[in-house]
TIRO-2110 file (N, C-alpha, C; in Angstrom, 1 decimal):
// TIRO-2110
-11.0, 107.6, 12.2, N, 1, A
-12.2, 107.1, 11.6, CA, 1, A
-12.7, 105.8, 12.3, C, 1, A
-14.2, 105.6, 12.6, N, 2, A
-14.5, 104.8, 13.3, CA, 2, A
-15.0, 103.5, 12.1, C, 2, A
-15.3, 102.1, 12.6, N, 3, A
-15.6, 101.3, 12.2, CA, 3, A
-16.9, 101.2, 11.8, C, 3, A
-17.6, 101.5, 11.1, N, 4, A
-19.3, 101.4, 11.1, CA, 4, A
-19.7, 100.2, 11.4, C, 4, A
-19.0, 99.0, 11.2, N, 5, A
-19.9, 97.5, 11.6, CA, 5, A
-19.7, 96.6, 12.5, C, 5, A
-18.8, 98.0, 13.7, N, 6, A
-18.7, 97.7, 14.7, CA, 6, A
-19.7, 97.7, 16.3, C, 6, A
-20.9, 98.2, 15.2, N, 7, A
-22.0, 98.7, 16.2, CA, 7, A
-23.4, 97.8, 15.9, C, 7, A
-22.8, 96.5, 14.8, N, 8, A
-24.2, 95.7, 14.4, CA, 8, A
-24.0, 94.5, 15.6, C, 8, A
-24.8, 94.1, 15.5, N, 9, A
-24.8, 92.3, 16.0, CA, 9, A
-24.4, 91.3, 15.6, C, 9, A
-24.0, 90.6, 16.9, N, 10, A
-22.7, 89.8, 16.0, CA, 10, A
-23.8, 88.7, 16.0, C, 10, A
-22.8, 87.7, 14.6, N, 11, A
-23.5, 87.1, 14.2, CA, 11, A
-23.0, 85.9, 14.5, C, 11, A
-24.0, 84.8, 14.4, N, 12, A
-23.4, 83.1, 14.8, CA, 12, A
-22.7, 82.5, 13.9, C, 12, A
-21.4, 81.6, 14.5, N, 13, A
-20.7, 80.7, 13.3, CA, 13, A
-19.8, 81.6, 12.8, C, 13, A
-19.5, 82.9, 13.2, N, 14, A
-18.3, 83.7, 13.0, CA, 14, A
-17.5, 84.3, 13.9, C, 14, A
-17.2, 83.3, 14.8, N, 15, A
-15.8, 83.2, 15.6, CA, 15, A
-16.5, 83.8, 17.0, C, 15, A
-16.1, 84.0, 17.5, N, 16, A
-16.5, 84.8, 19.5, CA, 16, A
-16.4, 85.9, 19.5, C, 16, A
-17.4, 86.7, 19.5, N, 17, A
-17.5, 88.2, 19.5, CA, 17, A
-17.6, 88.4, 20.9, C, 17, A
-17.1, 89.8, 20.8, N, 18, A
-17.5, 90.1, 22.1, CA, 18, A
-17.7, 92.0, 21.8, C, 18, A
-18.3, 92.5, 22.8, N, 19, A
-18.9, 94.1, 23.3, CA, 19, A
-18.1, 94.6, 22.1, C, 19, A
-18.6, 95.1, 20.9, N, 20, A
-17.9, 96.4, 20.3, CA, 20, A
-17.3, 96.0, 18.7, C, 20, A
-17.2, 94.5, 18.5, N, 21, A
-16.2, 93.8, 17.7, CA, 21, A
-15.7, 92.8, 17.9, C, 21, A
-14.9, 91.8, 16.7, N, 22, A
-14.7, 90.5, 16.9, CA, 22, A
-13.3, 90.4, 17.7, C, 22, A
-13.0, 89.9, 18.7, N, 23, A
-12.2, 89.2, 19.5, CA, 23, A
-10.9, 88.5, 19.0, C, 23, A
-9.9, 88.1, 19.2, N, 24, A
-8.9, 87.0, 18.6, CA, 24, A
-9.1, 85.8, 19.3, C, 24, A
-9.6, 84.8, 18.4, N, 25, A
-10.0, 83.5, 18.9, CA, 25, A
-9.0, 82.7, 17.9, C, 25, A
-9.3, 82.8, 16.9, N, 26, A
-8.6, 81.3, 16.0, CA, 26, A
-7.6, 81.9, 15.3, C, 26, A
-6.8, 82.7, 15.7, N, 27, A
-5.2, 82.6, 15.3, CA, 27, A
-5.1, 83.7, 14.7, C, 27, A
-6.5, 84.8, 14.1, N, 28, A
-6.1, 85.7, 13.1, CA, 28, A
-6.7, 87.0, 14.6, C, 28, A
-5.1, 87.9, 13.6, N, 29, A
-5.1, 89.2, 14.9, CA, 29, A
-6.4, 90.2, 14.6, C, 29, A
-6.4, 90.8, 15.2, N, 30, A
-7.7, 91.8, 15.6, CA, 30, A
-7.7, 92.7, 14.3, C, 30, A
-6.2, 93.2, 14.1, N, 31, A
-6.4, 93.8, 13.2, CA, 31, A
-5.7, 93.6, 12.1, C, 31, A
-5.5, 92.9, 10.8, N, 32, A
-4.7, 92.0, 9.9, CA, 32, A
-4.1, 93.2, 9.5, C, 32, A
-4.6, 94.4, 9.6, N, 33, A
-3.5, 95.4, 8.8, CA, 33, A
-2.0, 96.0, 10.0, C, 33, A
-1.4, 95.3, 10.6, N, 34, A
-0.7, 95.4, 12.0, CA, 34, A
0.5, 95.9, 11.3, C, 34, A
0.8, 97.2, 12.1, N, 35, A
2.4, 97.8, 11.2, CA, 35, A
3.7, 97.0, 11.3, C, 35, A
4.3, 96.9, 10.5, N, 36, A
5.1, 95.8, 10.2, CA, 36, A
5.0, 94.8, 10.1, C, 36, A
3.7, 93.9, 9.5, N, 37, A
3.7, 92.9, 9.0, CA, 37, A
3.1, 92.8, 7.4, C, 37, A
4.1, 92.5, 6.3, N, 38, A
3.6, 92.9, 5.2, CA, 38, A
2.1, 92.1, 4.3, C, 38, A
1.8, 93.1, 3.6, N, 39, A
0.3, 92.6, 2.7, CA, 39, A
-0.2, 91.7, 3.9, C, 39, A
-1.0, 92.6, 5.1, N, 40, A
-2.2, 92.0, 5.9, CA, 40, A
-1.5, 90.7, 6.5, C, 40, A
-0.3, 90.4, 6.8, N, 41, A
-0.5, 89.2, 7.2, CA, 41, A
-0.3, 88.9, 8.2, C, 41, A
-0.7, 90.0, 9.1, N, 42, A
-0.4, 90.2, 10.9, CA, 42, A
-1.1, 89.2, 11.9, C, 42, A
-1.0, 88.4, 12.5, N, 43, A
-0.9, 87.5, 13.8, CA, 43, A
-1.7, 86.6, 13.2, C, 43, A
-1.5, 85.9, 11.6, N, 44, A
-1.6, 84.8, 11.2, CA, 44, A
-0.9, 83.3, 12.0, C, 44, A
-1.8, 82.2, 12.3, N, 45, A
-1.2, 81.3, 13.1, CA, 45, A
-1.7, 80.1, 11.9, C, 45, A
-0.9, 79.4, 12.4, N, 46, A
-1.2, 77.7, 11.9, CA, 46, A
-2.7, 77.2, 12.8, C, 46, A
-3.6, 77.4, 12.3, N, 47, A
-4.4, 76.7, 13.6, CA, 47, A
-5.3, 75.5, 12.3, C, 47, A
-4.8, 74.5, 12.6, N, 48, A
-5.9, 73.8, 12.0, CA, 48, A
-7.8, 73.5, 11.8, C, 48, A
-8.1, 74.2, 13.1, N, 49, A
-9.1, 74.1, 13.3, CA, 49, A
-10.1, 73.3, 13.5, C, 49, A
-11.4, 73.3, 13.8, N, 50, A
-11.7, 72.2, 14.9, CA, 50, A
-12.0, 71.1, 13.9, C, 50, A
-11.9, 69.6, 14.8, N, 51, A
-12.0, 68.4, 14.1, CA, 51, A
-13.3, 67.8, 14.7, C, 51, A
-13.7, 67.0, 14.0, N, 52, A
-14.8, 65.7, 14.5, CA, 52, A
-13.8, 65.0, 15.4, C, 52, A
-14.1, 64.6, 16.9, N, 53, A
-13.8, 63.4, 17.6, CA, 53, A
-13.9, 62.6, 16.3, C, 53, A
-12.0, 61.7, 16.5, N, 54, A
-11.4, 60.7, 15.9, CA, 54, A
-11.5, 61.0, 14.2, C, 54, A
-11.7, 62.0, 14.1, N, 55, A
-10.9, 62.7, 12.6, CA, 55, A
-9.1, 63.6, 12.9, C, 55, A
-8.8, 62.4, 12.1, N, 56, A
-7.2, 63.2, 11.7, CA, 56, A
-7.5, 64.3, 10.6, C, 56, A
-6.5, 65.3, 11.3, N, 57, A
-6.7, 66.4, 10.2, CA, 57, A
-5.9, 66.0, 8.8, C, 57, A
-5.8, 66.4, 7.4, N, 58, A
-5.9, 66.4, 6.0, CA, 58, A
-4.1, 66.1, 6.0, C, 58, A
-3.5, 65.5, 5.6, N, 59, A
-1.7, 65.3, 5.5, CA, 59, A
-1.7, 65.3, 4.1, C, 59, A
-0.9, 65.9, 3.0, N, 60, A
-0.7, 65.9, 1.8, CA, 60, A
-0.4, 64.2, 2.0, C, 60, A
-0.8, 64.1, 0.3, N, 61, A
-0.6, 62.8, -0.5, CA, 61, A
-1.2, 61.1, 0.6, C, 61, A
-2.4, 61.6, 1.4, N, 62, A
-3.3, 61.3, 2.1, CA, 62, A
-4.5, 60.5, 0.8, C, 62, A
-4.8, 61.0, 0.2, N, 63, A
-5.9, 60.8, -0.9, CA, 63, A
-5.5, 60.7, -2.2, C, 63, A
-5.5, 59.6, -2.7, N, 64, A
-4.8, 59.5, -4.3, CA, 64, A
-5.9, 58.9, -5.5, C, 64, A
-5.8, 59.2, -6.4, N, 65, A
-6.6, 58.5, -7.5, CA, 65, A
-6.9, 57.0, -7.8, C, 65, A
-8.1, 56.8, -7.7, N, 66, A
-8.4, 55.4, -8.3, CA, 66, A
-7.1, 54.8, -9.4, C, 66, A
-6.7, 53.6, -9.4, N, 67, A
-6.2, 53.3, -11.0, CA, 67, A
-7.3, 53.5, -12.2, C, 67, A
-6.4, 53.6, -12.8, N, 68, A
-7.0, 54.0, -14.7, CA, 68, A
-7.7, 52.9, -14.7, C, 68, A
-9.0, 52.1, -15.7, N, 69, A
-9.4, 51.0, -15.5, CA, 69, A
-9.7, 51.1, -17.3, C, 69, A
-9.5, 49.9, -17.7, N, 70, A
-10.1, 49.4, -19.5, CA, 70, A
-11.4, 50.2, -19.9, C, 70, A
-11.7, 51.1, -20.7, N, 71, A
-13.5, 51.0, -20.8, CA, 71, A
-13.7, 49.9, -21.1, C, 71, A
-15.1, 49.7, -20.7, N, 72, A
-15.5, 48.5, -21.6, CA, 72, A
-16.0, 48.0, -22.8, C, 72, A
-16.2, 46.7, -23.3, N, 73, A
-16.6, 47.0, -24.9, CA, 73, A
-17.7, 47.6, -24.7, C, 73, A
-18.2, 47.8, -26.2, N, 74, A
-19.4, 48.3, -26.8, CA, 74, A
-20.7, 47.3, -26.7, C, 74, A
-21.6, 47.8, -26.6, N, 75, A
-22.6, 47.1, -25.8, CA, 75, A
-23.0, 45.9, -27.6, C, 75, A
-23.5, 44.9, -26.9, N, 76, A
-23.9, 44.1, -28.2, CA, 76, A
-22.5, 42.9, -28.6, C, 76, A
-21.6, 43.0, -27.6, N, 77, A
-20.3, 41.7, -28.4, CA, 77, A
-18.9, 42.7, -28.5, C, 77, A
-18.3, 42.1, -29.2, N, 78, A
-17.1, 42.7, -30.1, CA, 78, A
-18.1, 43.2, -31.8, C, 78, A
-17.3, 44.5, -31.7, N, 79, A
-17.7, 44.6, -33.3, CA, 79, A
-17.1, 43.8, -34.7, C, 79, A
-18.0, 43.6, -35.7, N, 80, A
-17.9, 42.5, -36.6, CA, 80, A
-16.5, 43.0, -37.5, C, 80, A
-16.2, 41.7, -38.4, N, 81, A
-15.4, 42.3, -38.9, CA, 81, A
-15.5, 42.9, -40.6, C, 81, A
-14.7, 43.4, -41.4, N, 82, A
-15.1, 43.8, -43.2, CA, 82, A
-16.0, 43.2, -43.9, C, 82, A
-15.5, 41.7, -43.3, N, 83, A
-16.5, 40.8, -44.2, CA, 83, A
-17.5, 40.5, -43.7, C, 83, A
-17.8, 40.1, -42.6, N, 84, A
-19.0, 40.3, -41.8, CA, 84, A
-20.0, 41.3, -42.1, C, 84, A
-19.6, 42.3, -41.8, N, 85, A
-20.6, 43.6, -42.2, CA, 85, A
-20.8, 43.8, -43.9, C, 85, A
-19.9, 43.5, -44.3, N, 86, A
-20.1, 43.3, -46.4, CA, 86, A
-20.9, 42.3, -46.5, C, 86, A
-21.2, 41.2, -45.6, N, 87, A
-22.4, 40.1, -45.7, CA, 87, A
-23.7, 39.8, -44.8, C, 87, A
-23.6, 41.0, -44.1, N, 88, A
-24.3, 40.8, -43.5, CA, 88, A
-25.9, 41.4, -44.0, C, 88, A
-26.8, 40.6, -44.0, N, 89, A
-28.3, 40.4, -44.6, CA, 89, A
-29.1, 41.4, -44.0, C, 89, A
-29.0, 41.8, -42.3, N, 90, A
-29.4, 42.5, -41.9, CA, 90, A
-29.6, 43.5, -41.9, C, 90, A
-28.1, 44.1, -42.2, N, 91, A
-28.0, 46.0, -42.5, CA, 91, A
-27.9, 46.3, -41.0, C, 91, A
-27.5, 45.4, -40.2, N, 92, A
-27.2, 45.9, -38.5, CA, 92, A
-26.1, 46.7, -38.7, C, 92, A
-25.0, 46.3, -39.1, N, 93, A
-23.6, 46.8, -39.6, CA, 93, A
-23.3, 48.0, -40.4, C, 93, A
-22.8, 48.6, -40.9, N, 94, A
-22.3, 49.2, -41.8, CA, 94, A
-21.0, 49.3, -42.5, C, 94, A
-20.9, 48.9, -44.2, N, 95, A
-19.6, 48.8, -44.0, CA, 95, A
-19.2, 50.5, -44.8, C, 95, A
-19.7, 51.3, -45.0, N, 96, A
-19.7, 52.1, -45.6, CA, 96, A
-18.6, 53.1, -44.5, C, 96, A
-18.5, 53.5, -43.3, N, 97, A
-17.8, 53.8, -42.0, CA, 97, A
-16.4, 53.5, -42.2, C, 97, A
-16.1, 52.5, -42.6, N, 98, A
-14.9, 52.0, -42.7, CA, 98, A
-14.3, 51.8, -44.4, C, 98, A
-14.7, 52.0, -45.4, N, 99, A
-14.6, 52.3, -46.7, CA, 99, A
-14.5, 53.2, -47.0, C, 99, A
-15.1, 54.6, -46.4, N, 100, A
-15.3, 56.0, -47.0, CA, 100, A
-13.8, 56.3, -47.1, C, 100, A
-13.1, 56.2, -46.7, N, 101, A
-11.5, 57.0, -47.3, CA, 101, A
-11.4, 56.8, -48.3, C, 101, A
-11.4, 55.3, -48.6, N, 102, A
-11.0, 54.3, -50.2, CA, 102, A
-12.1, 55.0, -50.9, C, 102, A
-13.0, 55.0, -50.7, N, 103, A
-14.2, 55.6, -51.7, CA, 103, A
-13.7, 56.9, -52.0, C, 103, A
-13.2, 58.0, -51.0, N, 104, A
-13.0, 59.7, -51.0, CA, 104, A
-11.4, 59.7, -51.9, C, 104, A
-10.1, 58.9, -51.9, N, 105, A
-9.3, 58.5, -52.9, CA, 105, A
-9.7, 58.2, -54.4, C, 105, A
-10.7, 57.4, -54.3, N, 106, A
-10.8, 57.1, -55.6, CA, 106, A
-11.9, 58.0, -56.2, C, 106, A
-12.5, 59.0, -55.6, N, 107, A
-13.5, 59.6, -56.5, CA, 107, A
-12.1, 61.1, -56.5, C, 107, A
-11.5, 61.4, -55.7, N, 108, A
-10.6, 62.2, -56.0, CA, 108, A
-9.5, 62.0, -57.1, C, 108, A
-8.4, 60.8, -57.4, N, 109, A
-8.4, 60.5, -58.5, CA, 109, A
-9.4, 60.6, -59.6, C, 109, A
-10.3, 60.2, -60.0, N, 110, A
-11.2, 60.2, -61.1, CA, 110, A
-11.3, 61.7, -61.0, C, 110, A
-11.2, 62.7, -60.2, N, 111, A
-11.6, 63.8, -60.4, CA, 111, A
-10.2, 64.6, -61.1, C, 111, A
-9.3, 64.1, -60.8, N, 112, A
-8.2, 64.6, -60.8, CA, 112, A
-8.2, 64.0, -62.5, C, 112, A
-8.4, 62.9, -62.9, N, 113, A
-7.9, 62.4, -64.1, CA, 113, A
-8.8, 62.9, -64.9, C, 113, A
-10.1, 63.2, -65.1, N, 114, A
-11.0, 64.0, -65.4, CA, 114, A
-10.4, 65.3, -66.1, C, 114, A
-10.0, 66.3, -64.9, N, 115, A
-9.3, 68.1, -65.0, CA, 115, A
-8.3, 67.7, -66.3, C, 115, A
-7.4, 66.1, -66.0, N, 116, A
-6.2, 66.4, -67.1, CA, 116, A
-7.0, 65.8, -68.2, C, 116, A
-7.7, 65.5, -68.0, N, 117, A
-8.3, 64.9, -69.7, CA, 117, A
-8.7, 65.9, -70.1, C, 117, A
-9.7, 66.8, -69.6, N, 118, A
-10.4, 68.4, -70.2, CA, 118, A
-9.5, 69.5, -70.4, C, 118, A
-8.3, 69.4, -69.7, N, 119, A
-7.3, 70.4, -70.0, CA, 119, A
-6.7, 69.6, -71.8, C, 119, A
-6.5, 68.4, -71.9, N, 120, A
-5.7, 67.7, -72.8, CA, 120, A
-6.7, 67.9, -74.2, C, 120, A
-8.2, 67.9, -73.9, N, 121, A
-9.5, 67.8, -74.8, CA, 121, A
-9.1, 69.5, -75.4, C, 121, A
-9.3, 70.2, -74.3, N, 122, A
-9.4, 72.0, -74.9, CA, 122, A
-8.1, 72.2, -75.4, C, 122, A
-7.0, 71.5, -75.0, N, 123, A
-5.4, 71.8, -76.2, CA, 123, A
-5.8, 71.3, -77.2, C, 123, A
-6.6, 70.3, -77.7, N, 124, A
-6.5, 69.3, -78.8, CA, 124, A
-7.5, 70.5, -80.1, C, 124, A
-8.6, 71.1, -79.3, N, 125, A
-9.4, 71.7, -79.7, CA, 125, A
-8.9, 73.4, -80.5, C, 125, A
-7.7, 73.6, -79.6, N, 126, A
-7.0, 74.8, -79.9, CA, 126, A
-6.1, 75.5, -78.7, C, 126, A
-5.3, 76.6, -79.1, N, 127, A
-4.7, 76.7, -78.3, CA, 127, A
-5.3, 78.0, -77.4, C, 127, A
-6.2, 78.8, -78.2, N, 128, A
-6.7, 79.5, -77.4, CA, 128, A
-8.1, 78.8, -76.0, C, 128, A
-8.4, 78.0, -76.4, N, 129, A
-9.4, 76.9, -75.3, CA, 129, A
-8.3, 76.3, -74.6, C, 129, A
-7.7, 75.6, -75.2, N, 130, A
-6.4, 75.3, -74.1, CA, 130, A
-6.0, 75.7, -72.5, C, 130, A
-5.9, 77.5, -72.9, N, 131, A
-5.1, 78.3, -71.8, CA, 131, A
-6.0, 79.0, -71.2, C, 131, A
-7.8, 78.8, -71.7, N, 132, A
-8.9, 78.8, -70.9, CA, 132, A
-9.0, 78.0, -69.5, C, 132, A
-9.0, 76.7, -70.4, N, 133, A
-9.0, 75.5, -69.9, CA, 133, A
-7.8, 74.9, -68.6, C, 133, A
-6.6, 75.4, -68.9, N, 134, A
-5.8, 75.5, -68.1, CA, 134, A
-6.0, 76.1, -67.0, C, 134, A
-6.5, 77.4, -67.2, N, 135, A
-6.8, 78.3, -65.7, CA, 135, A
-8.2, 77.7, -64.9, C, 135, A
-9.2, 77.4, -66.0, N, 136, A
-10.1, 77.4, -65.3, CA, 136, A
-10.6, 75.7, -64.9, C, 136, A
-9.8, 74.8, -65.2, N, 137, A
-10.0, 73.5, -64.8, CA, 137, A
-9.7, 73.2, -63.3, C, 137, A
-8.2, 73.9, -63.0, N, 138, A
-8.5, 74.0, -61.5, CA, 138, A
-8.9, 74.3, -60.5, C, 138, A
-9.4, 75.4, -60.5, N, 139, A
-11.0, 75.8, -59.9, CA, 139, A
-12.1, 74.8, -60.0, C, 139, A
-12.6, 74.1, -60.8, N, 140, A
-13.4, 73.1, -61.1, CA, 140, A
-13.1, 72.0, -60.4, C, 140, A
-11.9, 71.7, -60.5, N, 141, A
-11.2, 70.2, -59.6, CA, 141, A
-11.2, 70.7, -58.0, C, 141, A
-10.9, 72.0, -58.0, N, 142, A
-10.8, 72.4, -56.6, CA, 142, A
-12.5, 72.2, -55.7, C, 142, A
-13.2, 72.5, -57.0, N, 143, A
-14.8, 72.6, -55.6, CA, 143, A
-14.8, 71.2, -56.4, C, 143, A
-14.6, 70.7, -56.8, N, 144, A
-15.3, 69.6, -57.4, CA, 144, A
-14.7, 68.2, -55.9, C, 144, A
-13.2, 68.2, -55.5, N, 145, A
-12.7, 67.7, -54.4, CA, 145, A
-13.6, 68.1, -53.3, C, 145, A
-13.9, 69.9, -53.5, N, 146, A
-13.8, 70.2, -52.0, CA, 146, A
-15.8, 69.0, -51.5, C, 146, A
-16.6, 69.1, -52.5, N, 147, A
-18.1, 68.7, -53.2, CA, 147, A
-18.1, 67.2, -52.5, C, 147, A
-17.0, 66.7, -53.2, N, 148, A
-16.8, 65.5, -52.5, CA, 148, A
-16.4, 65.2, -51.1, C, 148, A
-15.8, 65.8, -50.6, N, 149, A
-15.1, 65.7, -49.5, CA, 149, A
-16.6, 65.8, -48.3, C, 149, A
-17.3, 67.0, -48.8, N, 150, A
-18.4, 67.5, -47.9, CA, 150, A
-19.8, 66.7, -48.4, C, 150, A
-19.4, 65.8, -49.2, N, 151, A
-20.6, 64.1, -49.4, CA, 151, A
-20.2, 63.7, -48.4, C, 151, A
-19.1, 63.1, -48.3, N, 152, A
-18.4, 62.4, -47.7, CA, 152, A
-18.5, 62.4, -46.5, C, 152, A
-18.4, 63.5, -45.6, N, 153, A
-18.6, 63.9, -44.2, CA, 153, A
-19.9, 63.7, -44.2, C, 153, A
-20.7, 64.2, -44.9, N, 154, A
-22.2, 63.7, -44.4, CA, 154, A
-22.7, 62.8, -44.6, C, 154, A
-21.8, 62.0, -45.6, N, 155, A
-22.3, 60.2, -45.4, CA, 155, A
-21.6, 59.7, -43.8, C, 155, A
-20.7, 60.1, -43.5, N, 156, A
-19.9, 59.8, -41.6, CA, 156, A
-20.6, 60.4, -40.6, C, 156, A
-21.1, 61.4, -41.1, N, 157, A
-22.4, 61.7, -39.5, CA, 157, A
-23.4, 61.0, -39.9, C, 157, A
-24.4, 60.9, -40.9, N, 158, A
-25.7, 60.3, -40.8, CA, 158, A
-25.2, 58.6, -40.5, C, 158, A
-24.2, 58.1, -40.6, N, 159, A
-23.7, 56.4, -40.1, CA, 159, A
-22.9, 56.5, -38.8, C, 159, A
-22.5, 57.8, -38.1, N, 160, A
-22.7, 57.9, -36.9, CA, 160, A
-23.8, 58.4, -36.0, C, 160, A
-24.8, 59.3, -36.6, N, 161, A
-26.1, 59.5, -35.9, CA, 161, A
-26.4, 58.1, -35.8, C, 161, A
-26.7, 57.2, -36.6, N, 162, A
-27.0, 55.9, -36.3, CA, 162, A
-26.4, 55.1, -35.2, C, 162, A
-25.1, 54.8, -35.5, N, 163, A
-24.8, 53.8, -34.3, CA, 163, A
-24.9, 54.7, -33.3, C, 163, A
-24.7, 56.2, -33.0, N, 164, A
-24.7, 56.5, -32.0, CA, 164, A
-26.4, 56.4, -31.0, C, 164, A
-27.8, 56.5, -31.8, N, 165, A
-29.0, 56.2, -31.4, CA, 165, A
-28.4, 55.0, -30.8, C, 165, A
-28.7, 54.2, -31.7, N, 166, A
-28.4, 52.6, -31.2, CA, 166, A
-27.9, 52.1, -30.3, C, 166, A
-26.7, 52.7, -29.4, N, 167, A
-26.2, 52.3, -28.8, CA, 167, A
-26.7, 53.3, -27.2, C, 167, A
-27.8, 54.1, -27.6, N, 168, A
-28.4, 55.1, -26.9, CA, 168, A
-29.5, 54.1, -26.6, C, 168, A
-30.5, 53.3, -27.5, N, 169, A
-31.7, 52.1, -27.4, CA, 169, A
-30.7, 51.2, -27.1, C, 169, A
-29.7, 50.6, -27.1, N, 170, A
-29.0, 49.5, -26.3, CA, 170, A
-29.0, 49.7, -24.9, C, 170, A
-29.2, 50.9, -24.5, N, 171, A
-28.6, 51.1, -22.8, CA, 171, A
-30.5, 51.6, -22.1, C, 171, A
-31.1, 51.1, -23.3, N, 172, A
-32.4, 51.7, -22.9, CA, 172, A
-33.1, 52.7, -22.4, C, 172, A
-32.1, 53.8, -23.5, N, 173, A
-32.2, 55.3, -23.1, CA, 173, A
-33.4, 55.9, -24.0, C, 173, A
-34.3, 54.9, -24.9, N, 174, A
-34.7, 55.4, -26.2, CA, 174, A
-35.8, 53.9, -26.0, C, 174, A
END
């Protein structure tokens, strides 16, 4: 079987051709499929290949990583502190970001104390409300948590869309 792209023109920047097919110039044999040398790897050489005048060729562990460096603060100072932002007149701050847990505890409790009071109200009322009340209070405390929980998150992105703008107009992107 003959080569069919052995009869095109050779092209520039792909090694020294010559009459018929590519030549052995830079280390790789004529033909990489050579018998007895396994998976193609026939008259493979070490050749580095050409350099720039007064370029050393590449030596492992030649090029290493910058050191790690501090980010820096946040643009505008250090940020304020509880009471600072609880007094501050402006409303630059927010203290709401840093309270939401305390706030998501305590409306969780109340919800919680709530289900045992309505379970304690429908026993008092009978025993058949009772064992209504029993199955179906936890379900109620369940979305009623879950209700809260998902206030909660969208009170922490609309007070991070914020600082996040802000700090987008601090770098005078906006």
């Amino acid at each position: 079987m003959t080569n069919p792209y052995q009869s095109q023109d050779p092209q520039p920047g792909y090694g020294h051709y010559a009459q018929g097919g590519y030549t052995h110039q830079s280390g790789y044999a004529q033909d990489p499929y050579q018998a007895g040398q396994p998976y193609g790897q026939g008259g493979h050489t070490q050749d580095p290949g050409p350099h720039s005048p007064g370029q050393t060729p590449y030596t492992p562990g030649q090029y290493t990583q910058p050191a790690y460096r501090q980010p820096a603060p946040p643009p505008g100072g250090t940020r304020k502190g509880f009471f600072a932002r609880l007094f501050d007149l402006s409303f630059d701050h927010y203290v709401t970001t840093s309270i939401i847990k305390v706030i998501f505890v305590i409306l969780v409790v109340v919800e919680v104390l709530w289900a045992l009071f309505t379970v304690a109200l429908a026993f008092d009322t009978g025993p058949e409300s009772g064992v209504v009340a029993l199955f179906l209070t936890p379900i109620g405390l369940f979305l009623a948590i879950l209700l809260t929980r998902v206030w909660m998150e969208l009170l922490v992105v609309i007070f991070k869309i914020k600082e996040d703008l802000g700090a987008i107009r601090d770098r005078g992107g906006l």
